[in-house]
VOZA-246927 format. One record per residue (C-alpha): residue number from 1; x, y, z. Coordinates in pm, 1 decimal. Layout:
[NUM, [X, Y, Z]]
...
This chain:
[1, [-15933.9, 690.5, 10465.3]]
[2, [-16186.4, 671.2, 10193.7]]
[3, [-16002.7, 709.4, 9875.9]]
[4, [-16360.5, 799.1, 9680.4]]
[5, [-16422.1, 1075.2, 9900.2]]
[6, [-16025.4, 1220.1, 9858.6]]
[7, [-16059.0, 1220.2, 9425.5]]
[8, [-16406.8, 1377.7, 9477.8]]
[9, [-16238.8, 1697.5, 9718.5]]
[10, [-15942.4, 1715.3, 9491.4]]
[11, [-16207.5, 1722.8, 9160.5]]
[12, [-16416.7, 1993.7, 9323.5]]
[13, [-16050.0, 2227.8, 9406.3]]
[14, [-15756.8, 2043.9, 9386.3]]
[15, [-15580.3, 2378.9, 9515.7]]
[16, [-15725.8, 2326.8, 9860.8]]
[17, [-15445.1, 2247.4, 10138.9]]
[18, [-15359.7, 1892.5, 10303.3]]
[19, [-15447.7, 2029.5, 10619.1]]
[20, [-15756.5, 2145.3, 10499.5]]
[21, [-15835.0, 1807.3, 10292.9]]
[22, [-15752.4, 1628.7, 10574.5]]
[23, [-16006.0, 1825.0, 10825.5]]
[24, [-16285.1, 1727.3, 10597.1]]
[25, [-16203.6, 1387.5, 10549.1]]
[26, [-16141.6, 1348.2, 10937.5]]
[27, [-15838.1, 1216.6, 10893.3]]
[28, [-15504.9, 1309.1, 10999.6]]
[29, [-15261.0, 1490.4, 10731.4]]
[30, [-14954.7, 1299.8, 10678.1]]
[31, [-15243.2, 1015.7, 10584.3]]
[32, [-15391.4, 1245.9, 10345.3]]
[33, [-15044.1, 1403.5, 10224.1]]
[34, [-14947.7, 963.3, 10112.5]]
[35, [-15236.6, 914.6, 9987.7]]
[36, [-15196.4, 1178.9, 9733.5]]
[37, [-14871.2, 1061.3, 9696.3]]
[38, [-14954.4, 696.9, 9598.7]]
[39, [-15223.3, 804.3, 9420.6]]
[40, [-15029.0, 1016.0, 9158.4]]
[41, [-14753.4, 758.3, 9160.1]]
[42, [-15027.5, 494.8, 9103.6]]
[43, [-15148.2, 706.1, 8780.0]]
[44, [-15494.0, 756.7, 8933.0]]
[45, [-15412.5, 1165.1, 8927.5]]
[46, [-15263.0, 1247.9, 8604.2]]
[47, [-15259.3, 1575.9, 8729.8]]
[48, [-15426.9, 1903.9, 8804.1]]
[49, [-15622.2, 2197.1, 8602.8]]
[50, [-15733.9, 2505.8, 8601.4]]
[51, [-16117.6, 2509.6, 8446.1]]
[52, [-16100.4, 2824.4, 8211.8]]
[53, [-16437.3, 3047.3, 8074.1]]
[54, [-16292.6, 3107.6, 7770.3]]
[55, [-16470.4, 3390.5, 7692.7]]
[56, [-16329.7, 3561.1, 7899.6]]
[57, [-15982.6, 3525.0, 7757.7]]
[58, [-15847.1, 3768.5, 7474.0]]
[59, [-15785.3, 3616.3, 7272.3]]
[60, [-16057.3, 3377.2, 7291.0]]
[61, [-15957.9, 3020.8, 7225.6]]
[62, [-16157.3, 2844.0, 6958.3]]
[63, [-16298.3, 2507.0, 7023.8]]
[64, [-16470.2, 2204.4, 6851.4]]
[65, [-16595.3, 1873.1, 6919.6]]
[66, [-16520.8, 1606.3, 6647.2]]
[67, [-16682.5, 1274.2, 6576.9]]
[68, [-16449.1, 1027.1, 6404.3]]
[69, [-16572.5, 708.2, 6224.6]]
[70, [-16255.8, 490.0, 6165.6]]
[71, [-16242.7, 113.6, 6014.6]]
[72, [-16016.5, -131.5, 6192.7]]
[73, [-15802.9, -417.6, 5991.7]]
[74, [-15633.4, -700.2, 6150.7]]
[75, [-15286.1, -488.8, 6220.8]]
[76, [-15473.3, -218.5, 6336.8]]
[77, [-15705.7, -121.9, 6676.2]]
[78, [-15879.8, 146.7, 6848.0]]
[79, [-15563.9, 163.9, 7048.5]]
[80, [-15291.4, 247.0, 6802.2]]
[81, [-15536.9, 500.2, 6669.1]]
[82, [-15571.4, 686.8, 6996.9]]
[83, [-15191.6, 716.7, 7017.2]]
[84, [-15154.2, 835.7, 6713.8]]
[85, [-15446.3, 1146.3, 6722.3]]
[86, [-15384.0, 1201.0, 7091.7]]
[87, [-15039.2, 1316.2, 7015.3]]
[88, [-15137.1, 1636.4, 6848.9]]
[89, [-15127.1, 1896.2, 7042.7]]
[90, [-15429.9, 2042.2, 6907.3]]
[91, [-15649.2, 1775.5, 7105.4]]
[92, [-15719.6, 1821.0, 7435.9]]
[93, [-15961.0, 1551.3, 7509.0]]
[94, [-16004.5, 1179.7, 7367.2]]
[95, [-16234.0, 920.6, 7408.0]]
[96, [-16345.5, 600.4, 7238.9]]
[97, [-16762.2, 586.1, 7292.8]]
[98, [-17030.0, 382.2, 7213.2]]
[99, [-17290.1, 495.6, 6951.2]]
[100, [-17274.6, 620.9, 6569.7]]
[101, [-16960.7, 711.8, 6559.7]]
[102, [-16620.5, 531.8, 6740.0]]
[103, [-16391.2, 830.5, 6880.5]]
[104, [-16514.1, 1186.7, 7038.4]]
[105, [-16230.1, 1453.9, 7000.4]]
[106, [-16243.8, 1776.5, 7164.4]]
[107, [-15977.7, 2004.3, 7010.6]]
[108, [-15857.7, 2434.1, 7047.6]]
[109, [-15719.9, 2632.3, 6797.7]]
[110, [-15660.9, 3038.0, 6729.4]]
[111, [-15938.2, 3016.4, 6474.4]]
[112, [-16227.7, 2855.1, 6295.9]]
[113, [-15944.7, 2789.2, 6007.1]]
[114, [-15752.0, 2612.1, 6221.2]]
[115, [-15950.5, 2359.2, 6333.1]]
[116, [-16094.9, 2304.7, 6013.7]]
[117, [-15734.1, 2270.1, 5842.2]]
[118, [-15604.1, 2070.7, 6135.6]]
[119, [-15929.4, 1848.2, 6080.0]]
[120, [-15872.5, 1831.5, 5650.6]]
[121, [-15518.0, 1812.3, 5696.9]]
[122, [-15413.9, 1562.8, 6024.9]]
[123, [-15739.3, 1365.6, 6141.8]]
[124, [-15911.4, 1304.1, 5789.8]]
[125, [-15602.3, 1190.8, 5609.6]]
[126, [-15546.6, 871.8, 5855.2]]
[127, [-15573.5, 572.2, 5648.1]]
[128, [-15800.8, 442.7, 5901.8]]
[129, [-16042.7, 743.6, 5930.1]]
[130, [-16379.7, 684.8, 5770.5]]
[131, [-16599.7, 956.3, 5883.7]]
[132, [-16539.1, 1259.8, 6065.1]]
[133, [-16795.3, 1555.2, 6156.2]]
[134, [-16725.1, 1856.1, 6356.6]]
[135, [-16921.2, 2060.3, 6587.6]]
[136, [-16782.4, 2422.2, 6691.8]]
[137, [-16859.9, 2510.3, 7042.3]]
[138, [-17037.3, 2837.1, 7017.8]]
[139, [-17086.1, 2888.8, 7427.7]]
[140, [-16991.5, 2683.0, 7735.0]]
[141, [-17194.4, 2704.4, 8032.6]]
[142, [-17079.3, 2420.1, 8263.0]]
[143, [-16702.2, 2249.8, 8212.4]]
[144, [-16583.6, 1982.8, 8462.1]]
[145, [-16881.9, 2023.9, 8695.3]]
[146, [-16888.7, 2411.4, 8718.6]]
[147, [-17132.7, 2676.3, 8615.4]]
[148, [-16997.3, 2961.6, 8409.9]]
[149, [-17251.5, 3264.7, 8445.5]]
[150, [-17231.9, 3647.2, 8307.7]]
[151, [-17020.2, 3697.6, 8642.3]]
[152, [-17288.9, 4019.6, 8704.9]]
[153, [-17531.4, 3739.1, 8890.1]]
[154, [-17583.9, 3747.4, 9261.0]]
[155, [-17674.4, 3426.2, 9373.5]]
[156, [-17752.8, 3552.5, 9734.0]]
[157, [-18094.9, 3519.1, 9868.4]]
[158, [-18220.8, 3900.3, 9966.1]]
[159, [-18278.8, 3914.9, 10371.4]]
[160, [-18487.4, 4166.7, 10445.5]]
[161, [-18527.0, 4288.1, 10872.8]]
């Protein structure tokens, strides 16, 4: 069984069945059931998620996308940093990248306030923390690979007799 083509069924709806993951894959179930299996216990699935629209949450979460700048010594590397900001639960995703600046952070909060004390107060203070510049997210319109839209849309083409 092609492992590639499992991880990209499970990343488009990880809530559809074994039998029905294992009908599209051609494959027979208990293969398909293991595979998950080894693949969680391997670490390759970390786990699964719901994608939320936000917006259409009361109350709406608040979210924000931080660059961090930080300045390495010899005791010190990108990996010690990592564990320490991805342990606040305020930070939902984080990523060392290439570019101007060394870390992306996407973090949630209740309020504009919070991020912005949780930024001042917990990212900014880190003796190794240079730099740091947030962006709020005013409006999401795709999130893991799908399309939020108003919900009113009909995609449908019209058929006419």
């Amino acid at each position: 069984m092609d492992k590639q083509s499992l991880l990209d069924l499970l990343r488009h709806d990880a809530r559809q069945s074994v039998d029905d993951i294992a009908r599209q894959l051609g494959a027979e179930k208990e293969a398909v059931a293991a595979a998950i299996a080894e693949l969680e216990a391997d670490g390759v699935i970390h786990g699964y998620q719901a994608v939320v629209d936000w917006r259409r949450v009361e109350p709406e979460r608040v979210r924000a996308q931080l660059e961090v700048d930080v300045e390495l010594d010899r005791e010190t590397g990108y990996e010690e940093i990592a564990r320490r900001i991805a342990r606040f639960p305020e930070v939902s995703t984080l990523r060392l990248v290439s570019g101007d600046y060394d870390f992306f952070v996407e973090i949630e909060g209740d309020s504009m306030h919070d991020i912005s004390n949780f930024v001042s107060e917990r990212i900014a203070p880190l003796p190794e923390v240079t730099k740091t510049v947030t962006h709020f997210v005013m409006n999401s319109y795709k999130e893991e690979g799908i399309e939020f839209g108003n919900g009113d849309e009909d995609d449908r083409l019209s058929v006419s007799p």
